[in-house]
N, C-alpha and C positions, 0 to 999 in steps of 0.2 A: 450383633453380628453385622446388621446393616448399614448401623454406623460407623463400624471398624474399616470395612470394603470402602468409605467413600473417604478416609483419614490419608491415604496417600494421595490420591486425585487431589486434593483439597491440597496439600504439601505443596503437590508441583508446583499446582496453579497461584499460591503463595511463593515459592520460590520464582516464579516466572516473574510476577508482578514487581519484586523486591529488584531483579534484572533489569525490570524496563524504567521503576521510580525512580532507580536510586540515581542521585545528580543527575536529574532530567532536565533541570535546564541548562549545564553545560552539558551536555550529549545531543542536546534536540537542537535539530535543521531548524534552517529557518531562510528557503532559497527560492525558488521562484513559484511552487506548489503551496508552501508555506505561506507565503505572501500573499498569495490569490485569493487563498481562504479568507486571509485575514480580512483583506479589502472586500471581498464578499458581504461576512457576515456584518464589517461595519456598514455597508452601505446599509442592512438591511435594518439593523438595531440602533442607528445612530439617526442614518438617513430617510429609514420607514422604506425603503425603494423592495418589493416583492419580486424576485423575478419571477419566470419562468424557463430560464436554463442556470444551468453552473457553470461548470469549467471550461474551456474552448482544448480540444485535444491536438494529437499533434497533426493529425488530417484537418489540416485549412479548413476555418466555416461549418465545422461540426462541433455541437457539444454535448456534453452531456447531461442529464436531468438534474433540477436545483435540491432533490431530499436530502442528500449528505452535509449540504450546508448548511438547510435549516436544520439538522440534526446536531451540528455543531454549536451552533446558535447560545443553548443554554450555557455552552462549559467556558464561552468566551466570557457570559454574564458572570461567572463565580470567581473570573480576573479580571473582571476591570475592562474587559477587550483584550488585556495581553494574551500577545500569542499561545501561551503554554496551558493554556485551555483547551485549545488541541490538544494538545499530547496526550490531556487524560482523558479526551473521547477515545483518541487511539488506542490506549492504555485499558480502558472499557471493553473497545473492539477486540482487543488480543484476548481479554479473559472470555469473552462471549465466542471466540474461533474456539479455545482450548475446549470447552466444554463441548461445544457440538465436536471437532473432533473424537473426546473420548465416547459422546456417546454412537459416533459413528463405527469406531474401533471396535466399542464392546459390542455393538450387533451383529456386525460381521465376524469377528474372530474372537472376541471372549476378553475378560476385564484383563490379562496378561499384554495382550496386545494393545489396550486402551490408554494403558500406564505406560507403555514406552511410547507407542506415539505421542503423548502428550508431555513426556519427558524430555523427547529430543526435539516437539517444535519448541520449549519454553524457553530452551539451552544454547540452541541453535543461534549465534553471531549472526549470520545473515536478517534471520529473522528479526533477530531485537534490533538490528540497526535499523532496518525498513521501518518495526516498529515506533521510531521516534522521529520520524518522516509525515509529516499530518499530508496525506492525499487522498481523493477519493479510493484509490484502488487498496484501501485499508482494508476495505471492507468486501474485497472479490473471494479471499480464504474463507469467512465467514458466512458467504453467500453458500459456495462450491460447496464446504462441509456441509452445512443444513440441509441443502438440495438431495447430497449423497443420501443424509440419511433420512428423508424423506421417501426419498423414493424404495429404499431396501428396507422400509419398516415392514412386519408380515401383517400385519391392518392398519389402518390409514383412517382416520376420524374427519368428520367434514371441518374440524378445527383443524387439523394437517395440510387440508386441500387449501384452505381461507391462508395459511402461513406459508404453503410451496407458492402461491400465485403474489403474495405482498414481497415473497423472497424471490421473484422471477421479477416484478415488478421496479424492484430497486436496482434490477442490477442497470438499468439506465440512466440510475442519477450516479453511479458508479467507473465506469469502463466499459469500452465497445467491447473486449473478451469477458467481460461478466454475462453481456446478454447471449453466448454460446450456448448460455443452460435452459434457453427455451428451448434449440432443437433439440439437446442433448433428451429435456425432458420428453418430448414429441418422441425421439426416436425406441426411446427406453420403453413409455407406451406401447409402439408399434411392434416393435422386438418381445415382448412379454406377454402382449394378444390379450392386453385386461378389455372386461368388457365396457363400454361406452352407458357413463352415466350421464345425464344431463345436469341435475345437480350439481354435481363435482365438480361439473366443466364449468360449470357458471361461479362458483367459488373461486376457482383459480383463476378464471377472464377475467371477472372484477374488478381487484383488484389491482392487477395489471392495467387496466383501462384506468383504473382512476390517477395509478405512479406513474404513468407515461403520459396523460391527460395535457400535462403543461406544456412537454415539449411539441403534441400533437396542435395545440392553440399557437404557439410559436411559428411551426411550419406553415400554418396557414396564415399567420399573418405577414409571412414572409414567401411566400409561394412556393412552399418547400424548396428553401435552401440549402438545408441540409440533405435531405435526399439527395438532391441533384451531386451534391458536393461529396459523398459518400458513394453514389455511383462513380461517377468522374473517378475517382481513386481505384475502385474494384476494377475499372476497364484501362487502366494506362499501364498493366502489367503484372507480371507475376513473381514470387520467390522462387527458389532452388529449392525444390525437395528435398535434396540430400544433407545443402544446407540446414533446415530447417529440423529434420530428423536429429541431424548431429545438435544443434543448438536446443531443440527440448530434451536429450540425451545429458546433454551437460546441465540443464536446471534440474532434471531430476537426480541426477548423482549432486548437485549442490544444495535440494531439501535435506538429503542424508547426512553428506560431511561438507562442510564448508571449506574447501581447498581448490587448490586451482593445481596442484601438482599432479603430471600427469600418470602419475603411477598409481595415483590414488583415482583418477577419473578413469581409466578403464579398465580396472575391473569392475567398478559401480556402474558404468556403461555398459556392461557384461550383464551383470545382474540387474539392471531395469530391463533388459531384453526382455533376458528371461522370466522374471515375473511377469512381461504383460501379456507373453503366450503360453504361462502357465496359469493366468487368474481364470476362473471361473466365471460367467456370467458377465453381462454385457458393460457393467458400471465402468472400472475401469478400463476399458476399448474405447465406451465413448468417449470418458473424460482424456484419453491421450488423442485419440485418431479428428474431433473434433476442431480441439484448438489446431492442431496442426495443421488441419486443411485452411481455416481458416489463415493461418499464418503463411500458407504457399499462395493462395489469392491473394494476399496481403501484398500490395505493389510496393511499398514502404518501406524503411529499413526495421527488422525488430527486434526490438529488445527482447533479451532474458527475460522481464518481468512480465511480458503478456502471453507467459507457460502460466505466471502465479496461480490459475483455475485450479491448473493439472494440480498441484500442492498437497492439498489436504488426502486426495485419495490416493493419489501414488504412493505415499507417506505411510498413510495406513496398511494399504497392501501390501507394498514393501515388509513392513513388519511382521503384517500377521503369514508371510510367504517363510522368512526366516523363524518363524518359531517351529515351523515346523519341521524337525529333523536333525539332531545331535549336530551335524558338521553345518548348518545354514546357521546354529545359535551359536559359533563358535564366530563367526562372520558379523550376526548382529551383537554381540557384546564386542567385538572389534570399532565397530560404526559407533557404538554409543560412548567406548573408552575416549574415541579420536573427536567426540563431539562437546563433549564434556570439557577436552582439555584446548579444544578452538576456544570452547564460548568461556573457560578462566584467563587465556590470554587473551581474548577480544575486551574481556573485563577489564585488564590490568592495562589496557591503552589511555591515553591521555582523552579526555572531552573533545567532541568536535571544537575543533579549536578556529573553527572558521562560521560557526554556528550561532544561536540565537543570544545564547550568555554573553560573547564575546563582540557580536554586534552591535549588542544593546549598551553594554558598558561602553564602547569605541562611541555611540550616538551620547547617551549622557555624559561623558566627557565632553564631545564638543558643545553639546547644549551649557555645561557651566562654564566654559570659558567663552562663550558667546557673551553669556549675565545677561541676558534678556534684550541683547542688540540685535538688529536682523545679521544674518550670514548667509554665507555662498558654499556650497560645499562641492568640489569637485573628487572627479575619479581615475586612479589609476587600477584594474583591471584585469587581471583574466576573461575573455566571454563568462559570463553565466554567473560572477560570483560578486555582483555589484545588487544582487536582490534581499531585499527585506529591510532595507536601509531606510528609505520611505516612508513605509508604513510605521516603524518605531521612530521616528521622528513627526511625524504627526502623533503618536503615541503619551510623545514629552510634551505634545502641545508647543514645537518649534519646528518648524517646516520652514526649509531654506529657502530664500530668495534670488535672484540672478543680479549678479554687480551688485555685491554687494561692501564693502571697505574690509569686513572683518569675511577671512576666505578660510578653508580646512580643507585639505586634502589628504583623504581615504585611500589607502594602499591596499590593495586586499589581492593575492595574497601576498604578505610583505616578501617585497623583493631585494635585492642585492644591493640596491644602491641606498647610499647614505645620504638620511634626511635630518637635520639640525633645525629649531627643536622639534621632536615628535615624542609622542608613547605608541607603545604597542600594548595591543589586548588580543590574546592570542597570536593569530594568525594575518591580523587587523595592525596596522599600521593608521596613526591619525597626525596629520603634518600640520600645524598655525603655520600657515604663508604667511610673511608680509604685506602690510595693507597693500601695497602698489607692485603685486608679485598675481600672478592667473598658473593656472593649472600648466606644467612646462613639459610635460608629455602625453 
């Protein structure tokens, strides 16, 4: 019987993965996130060079802590360095969220509710597409879920407290909205009136001390610059509340159904209201009211993705809200028909065709009509879509030179105008200039 109960978890979590592998390397990014890593981890495996931060985020002069890189580290080793050893950290990452999801679903609301949240995050288009995006905030859902259901177990083992504080600890090598879950944890404490062990606390400090350790050696050899430069930002202004309500309103009616129509977002707008003043107990209050203040301090412009915390628990509650009551499950099998039939036509789209497959074939193209002569390779552009280009050509072991006789010009994305001769690789335009011909726009 106990094996039977764990045969459809196990299904999803198989059909999820089949979602995210399959033609993963024409589906998987490969853009300026992608690239970061990659140069990362080579400096690290190639160059020997250790840091002590990762990422640079998009607040000027701060970054984030170096573990998600070194945690990548091994899956570059089993390609050679090629990029799509990402993907199957990522790919890692999504089965390790489903699972703490369900088992956060079945604590709170029962294995009925476990099965469908873990149904609609595996199915969910949005989701899978993030999921073939290699970036630290892979790993914020996975964080947020564990955390959840750390904290709502009804006893807690001093191996719970050693995993809540290495799971509080990484959220720094992660995302500035990952580390939300220190206070969230702080406040969840104080709201619940548990009493004060010292052990405990020292289990959970620990380790934190040791996942932040690096970037704390960094500030000091920098005189805290990121500080300074993280205040600087908190004090030059605020967001719009109302804004900001409305915009985490719209991420969580887009954990549910993946649409942007607006008939479809207010009534799910409707219904996140109402679940979050009708949930019980402080979990999810904190997990909305939290990120959100944080995002009205937030002097910045912000994305959708840094709700991504709110995800896993909104998700759950959500659910385990509608099973409850003949006309709320007439609502939730509505949400899972519409989710189903997103994520078969998200399926049936063409491969990022501006992505890592189609880059890389546009780069070994010009590397064999190069034939091992130096070359120049110039760029026509959109901002932002001239990245990863670099790295796979150091990759070939041909990294272009300036003024050079033998010249290539990269159209990306291919435009209107007609180039004689070129190929195209996807969405990639590759142009042979002639030798006494330079890039002409």
């Amino acid at each position: 019987m106990r094996l039977r109960s764990y045969l459809l978890p196990a299904a999803i979590i198989i059909l999820s993965l089949i979602l995210r592998l399959y033609a993963l390397e024409k589906r998987a990014s490969f853009d300026f996130d992608q690239e970061t890593a990659a140069w990362w981890v080579k400096n690290l495996i190639v160059d020997h060079k250790f840091s002590l931060i990762g990422q640079e985020i998009s607040t000027g002069g701060v970054f984030v802590g170096p573990f998600y890189f070194y945690l990548l580290a091994p899956f570059y080793l089993l390609t050679n360095l090629y990029p799509l050893g990402g993907n199957l950290f990522v790919a890692l990452i999504a089965l390790a969220t489903m699972i703490a999801i369900y088992r956060l679903a079945k604590q709170v609301f029962g294995a009925n509710s476990a099965i469908i949240a873990v149904f609609l995050y595996a199915v969910h288009p949005g989701i899978i597409r993030s999921d073939l995006a290699v970036a630290p905030s892979n790993l914020v859902a996975f964080l947020s879920a564990t955390t959840a259901y750390l904290l709502t177990k009804p006893k807690r083992s001093f191996i719970d407290f050693a995993l809540l504080g290495t799971i509080l600890g990484l959220t720094f090598s992660v995302h500035p909205t990952a580390t939300l879950l220190l206070p969230i944890c702080l406040a969840y404490y104080l709201f619940t009136k548990q009493k004060f062990d010292l052990k405990k606390a020292l289990l959970v400090i620990l380790p934190v001390f040791l996942l932040v350790s690096p970037l704390v050696l960094f500030e000091l050899r920098h005189n805290f610059l990121m500080v300074h430069n993280a205040l600087t930002t908190l004090a030059s202004g605020r967001n719009d509340p109302l804004s900001m309500i409305n915009l985490l309103l719209v991420y969580w009616a887009g954990t549910l159904v993946s649409n942007d129509n607006v008939l479809v977002k207010i009534p799910l707008f409707l219904l996140a209201i109402w679940v979050f003043f009708k949930a019980r107990g402080p979990i999810l209050k904190l997990w909305i009211l939290t990120p959100l203040l944080a995002a009205v301090l937030y002097s910045r412009h912000v994305p959708e993705y840094y709700f991504l915390l709110t995800l896993p628990v909104t998700l759950v509650y959500t659910i385990g809200f509608l099973l409850k009551g003949r006309t709320k499950r007439v609502l939730l099998v509505t949400i899972i028909l519409a989710s189903v039939f997103l994520g078969v036509v998200a399926g049936l789209s063409p491969g990022n065709q501006l992505g890592l497959y189609y880059k890389n074939e546009a780069v070994k193209y010009i590397v064999k009509e190069a034939a091992g002569r130096p070359f120049t390779v110039y760029y026509s552009n959109e901002p932002g879509e001239a990245f990863g280009f670099d790295y796979l050509f150091w990759w070939h072991k041909a990294v272009p030179v300036d003024k050079m006789p033998k010249k290539f010009l990269i159209v990306v994305p291919i435009s209107s105008r007609i180039y004689n001769p070129s190929v195209d690789f996807g969405r990639i335009k590759v142009v042979i200039l002639p030798e006494d011909q330079e890039k002409s726009e």
